[in-house]
C-alpha positions in Angstrom: -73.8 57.7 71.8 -74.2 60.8 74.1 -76.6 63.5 72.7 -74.6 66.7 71.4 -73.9 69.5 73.4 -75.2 72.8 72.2 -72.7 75.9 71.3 -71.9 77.6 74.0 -71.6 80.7 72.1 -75.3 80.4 71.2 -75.8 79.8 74.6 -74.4 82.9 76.0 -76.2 85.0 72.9 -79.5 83.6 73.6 -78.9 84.6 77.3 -77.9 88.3 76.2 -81.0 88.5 74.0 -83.1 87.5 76.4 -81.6 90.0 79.1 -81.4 92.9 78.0 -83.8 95.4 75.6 -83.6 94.6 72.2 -83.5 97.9 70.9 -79.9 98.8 69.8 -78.4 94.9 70.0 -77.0 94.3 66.8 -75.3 91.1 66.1 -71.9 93.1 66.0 -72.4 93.9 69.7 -73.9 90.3 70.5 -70.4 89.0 69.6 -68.2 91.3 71.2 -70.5 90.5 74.2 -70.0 86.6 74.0 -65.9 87.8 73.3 -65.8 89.4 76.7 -68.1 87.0 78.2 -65.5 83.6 77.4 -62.2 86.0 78.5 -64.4 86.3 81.7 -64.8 82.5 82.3 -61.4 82.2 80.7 -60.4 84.0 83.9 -62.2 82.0 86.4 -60.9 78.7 88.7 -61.4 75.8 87.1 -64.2 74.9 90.1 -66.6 78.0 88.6 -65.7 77.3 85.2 -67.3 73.3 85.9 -70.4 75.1 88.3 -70.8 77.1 84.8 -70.4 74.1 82.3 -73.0 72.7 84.3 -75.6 75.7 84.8 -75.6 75.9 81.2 -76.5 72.3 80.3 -79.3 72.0 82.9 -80.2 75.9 81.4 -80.4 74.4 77.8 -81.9 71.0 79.0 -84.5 72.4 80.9 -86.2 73.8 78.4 -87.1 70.7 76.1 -90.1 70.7 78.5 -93.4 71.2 76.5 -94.4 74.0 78.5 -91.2 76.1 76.3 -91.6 74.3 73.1 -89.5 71.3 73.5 -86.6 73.4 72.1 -83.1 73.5 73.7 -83.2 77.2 75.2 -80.9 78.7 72.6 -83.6 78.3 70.2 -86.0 80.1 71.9 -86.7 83.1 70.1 -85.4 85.8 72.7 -89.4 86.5 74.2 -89.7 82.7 74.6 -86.6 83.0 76.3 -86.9 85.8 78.5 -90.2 83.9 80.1 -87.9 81.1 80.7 -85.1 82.9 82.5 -88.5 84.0 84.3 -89.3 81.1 85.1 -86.2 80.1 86.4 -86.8 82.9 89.1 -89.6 81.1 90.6 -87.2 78.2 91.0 -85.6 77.0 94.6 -83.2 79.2 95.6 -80.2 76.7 94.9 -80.5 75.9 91.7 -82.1 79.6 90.7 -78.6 81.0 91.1 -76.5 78.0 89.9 -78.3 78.3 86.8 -78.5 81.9 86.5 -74.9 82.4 87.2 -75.0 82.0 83.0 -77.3 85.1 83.4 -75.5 87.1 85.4 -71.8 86.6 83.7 -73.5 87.7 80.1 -75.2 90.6 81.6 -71.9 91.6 83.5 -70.1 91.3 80.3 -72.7 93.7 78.5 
């Protein structure tokens, strides 16, 4: 039986929360931000869409590491989480921006 995958809606909130200051993100703007964010990726070829599928796996999986709690990364609380996208800027170039792609679509979408 293959583990479940986690909500990719969390996903993309946890990446928002993480990104960007706190200070006037209501969970009213957090979901019009993941809205925007799925049109986006609605809108991409199916080639990105798969590179994204995949950056967010290896972005939740990644951080069931002790070193960030052994929790999947959209259960980070959003300070645990911005170290971790930190972290992932210390990364080889290659995957950095495979993984961050995530990132960048949410914060574009904001």
């Amino acid at each position: 039986m293959r583990p479940s995958l986690p909500d990719i809606r969390a996903t993309y909130s946890a990446l928002l929360r993480a990104s960007v200051p706190a200070k006037g993100l209501t969970d009213e703007l957090v979901d019009a931000t993941v809205e925007d964010v799925e049109q986006l990726v609605a809108a991409l070829p199916s080639v990105a869409r798969s590179v994204l599928a995949v950056s967010l796996r290896v972005l939740e999986a990644a951080s069931l590491r002790p070193r960030f709690g052994s929790r999947r990364f959209s259960r980070l609380d959003p300070v645990e989480a911005s170290h971790y996208i930190g972290w992932w800027d210390t990364r080889t170039l290659a995957l950095r921006r495979v993984v961050l792609l995530a990132r960048d679509l949410v914060v574009l979408a904001f």
